[in-house]
C-alpha positions in Angstrom: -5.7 7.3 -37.4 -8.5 8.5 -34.9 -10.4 5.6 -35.9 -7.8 3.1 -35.4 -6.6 4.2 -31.7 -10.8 4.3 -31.1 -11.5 2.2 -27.9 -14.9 1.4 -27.0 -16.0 3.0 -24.0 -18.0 0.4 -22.7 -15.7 -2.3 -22.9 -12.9 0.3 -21.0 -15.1 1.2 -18.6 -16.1 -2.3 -17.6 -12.1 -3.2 -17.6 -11.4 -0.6 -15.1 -14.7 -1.4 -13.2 -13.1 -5.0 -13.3 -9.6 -4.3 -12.4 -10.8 -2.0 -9.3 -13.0 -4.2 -7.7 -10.2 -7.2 -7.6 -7.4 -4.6 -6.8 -9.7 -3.9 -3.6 -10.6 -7.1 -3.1 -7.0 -8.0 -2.7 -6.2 -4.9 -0.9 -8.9 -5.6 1.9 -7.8 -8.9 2.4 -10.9 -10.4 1.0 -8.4 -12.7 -1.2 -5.5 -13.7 0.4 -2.0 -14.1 -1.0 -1.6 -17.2 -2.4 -5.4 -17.9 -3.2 -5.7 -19.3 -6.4 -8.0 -17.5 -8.5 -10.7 -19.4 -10.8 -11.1 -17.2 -14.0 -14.8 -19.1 -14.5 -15.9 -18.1 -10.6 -14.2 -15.0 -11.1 -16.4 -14.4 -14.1 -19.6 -15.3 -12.9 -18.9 -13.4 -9.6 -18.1 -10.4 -11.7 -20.7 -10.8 -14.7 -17.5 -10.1 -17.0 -16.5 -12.2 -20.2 -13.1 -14.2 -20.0 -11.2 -11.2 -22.1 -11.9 -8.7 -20.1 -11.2 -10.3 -16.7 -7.9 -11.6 -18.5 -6.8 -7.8 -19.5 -7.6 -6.6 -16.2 -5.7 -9.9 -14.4 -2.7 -8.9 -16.3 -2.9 -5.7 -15.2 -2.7 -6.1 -11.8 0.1 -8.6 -12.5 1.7 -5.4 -13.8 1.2 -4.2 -10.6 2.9 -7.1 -8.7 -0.8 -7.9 -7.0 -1.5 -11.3 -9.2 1.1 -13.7 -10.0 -0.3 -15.8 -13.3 1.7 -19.5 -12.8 1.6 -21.0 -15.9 -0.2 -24.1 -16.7 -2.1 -23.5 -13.1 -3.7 -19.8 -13.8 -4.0 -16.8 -11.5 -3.2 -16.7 -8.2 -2.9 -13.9 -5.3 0.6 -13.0 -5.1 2.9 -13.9 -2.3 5.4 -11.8 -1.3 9.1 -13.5 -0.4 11.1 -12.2 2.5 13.5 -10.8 0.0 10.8 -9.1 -1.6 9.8 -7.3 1.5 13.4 -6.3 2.3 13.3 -4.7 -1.3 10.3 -2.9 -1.2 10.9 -1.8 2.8 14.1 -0.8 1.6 13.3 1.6 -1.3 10.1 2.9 0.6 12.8 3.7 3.1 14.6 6.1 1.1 11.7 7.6 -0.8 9.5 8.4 2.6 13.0 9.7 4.0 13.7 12.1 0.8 9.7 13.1 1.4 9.8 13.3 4.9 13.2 15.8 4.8 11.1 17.7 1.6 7.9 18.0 3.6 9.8 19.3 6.5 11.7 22.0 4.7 8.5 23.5 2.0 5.4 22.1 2.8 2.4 24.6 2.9 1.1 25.7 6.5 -2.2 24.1 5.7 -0.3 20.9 4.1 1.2 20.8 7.8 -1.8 21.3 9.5 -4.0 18.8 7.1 -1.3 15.7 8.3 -1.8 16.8 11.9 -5.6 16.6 11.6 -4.9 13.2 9.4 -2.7 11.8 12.4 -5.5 12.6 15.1 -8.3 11.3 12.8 -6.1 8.1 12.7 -6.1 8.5 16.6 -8.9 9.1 16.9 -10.3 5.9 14.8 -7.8 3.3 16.6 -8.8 4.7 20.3 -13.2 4.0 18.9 -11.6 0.5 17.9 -12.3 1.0 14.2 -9.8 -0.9 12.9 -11.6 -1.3 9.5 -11.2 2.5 8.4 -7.2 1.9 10.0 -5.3 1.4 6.6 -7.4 3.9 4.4 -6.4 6.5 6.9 -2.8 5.5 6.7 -2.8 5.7 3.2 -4.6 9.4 3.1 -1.6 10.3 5.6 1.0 9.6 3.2 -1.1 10.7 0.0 -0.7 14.5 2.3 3.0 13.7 2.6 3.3 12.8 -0.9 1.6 15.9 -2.2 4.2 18.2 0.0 7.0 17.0 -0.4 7.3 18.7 -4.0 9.2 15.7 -5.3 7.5 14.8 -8.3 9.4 11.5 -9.0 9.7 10.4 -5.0 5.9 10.8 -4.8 5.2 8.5 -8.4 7.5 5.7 -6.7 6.2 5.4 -3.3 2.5 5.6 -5.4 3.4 2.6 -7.3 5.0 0.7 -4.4 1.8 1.9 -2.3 -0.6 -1.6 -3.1 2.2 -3.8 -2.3 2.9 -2.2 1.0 -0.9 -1.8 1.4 -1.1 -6.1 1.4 2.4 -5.6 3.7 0.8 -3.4 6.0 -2.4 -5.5 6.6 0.2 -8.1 7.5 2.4 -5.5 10.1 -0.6 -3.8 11.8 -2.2 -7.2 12.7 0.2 -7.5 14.9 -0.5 -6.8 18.8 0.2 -3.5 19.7 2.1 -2.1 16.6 -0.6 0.5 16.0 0.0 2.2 18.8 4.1 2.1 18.0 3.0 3.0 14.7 1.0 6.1 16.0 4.3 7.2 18.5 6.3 7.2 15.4 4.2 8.9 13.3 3.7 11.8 16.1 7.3 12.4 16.4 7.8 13.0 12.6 4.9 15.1 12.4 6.2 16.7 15.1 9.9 17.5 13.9 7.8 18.4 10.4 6.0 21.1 12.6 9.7 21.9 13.6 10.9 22.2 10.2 13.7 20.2 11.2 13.9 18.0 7.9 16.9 15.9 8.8 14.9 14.6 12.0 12.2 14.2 9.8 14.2 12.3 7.2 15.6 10.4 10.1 12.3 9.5 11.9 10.6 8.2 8.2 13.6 6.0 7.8 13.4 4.4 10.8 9.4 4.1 11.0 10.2 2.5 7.9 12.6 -0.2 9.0 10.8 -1.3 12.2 7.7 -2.3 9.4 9.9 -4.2 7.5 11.3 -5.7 10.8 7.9 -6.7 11.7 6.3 -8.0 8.4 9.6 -10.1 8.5 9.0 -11.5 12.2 4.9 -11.7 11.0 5.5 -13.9 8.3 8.7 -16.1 10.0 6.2 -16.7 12.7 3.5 -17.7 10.5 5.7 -20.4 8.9 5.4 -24.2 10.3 8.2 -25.4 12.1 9.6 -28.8 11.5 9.0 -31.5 14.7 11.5 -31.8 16.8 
């Protein structure tokens, strides 16, 4: 039996190596949604064999990052309107249940580790870094994740996290939500500080909604409009 569940390590290794470098490809922006991919570029590009990119394309289908169209081949996904209401609305109510959690148990140095997070992310828009902007973002809520104590809450927003990744690119482009985005997130650390977790739970869910609102207006905006 040990035999027959055997994997080669060198083939898994170059999988993963695979899958990660077009995961962050896509989540840098470096391919777009809706680029079509070209699995013989790809695998020149990447110094992979057709299998092996294949595997690690349907992975990151799995993981709602590639669409695969048949009879046309891989392409970036594109995420619908309706799609980003979905997400925006179950992020809504996981970061809410984490925010309330976080409030209510998290450690002293958990609360002091997303203060420091929150003034590093100052800290990085105010130098004009906006390059190191969404890795901070995403370190913020890996801290919230890790207090909150909700097992389950923290798995969910961890799989929705890429998607919202290629949905936040989209949002933070936008002129001056960075700095809205920065107010909000001061006032929930602050009622976290507070330990007042319905204000907390309150604040998340509405940081929440006014992304969704925005990726909405980003994308309707970006949309040609018939001639008069």
């Amino acid at each position: 039996m040990s035999q027959m569940l055997r994997v080669p390590r060198e083939e898994t290794s170059l999988r993963q190596k695979t899958t990660a470098m077009l995961r962050t490809a896509i989540l840098d922006g470096v391919l777009t949604p809706g680029q079509k991919l070209s699995e013989r570029e790809l695998c020149e590009s990447l110094d992979v064999s057709r299998s092996c990119l294949r595997e690690s394309l349907q992975h990151l289908q799995a993981e709602g990052l590639i669409t695969i169209v048949p009879h046309r081949g891989p392409e970036v996904t594109t995420i619908s309107a309706q799609e980003v209401r979905d997400i925006y609305a179950v992020r809504g109510s996981l970061e809410s249940l984490a925010g309330k959690a976080f409030a209510l148990q998290a450690s002293t140095g958990q609360r002091q580790s997303l203060r420091a997070k929150l003034t590093e992310l100052s800290s990085v828009h105010a130098a004009g870094r906006k390059d190191e902007v969404l890795a901070l973002k995403n370190q913020f809520y890996d801290i919230l994740i890790e207090g909150c104590g909700n097992v389950v809450a923290g798995q969910m927003l961890k799989q929705l996290n890429n998607r919202v990744t290629v949905l936040r690119r989209i949002s933070m482009a936008q002129p001056g939500r960075l700095d809205q985005t920065l107010a909000e997130l001061e006032a929930i650390v602050s009622a976290i500080e507070n330990r007042d977790g319905d204000t907390a739970a309150r604040l998340c869910s509405e940081h929440v909604q006014k992304a969704a609102a925005n990726v909405l207006k980003s994308m309707e905006n970006a949309q040609p409009r018939a001639a008069a």
